[in-house]
Structure formats: structure tokens, C-alpha cells
C-alpha positions in Angstrom: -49.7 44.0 9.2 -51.7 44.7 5.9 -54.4 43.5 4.2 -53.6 43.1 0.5 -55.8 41.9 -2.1 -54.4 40.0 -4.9 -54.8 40.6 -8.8 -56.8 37.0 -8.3 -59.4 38.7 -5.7 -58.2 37.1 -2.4 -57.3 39.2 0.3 -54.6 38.1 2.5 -53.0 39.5 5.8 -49.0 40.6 4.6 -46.1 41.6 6.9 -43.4 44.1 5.5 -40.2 41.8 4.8 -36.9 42.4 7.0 -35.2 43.5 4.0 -37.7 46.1 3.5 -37.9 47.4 6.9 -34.5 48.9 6.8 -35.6 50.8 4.1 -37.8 54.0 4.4 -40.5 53.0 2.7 -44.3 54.9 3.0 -47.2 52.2 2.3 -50.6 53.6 1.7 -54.1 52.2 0.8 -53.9 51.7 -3.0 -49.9 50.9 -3.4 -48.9 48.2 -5.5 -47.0 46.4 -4.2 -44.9 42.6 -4.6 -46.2 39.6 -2.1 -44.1 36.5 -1.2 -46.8 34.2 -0.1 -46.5 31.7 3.2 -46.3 28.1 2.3 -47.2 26.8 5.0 -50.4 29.4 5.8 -51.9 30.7 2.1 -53.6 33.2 3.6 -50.3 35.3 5.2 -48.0 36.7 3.7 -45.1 38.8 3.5 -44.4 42.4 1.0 -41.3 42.5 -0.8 -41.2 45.5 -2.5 -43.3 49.0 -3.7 -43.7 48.2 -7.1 
């Protein structure tokens, strides 16, 4: 898990998608990085991809 903040200010808690995972894919503080947000809980969410 990850806290992100979004370009709106909020910080929300983000998972790294399945897709993703298979993928070697380095995440550090600062990354940008592309969020699908939960619709059922606003504040999770799940990354996408490294932008």
C-alpha cells in the first residue's frame, strides 16, 4: 500500500493494480503515477500505471 496525494490535495491509500504487479515496476516517493479510484470507499484506491 501507498499513500498518494492527488493533483486536488487529498491523499488517499492506493494498492498496485494486478496488471501492474506482473510487471517490474520500481515505485518511489515522488513518482507520478495514474490512480483508479474505489467507488465504493473514495479514500482507497488502486495505481494503474508509472506515468
Amino acid at each position: 500500500m501507498f499513500s498518494v496525494r492527488l493533483d486536488d490535495g487529498r491523499r488517499v491509500r492506493a494498492g498496485v493494480a494486478p496488471a501492474l504487479r506482473h510487471a517490474v515496476v520500481r515505485l518511489i516517493s515522488g513518482a507520478r503515477v495514474s490512480v483508479k479510484l474505489s467507488e465504493l470507499d473514495p479514500n482507497r484506491g488502486q495505481i494503474t500505471e508509472k506515468i
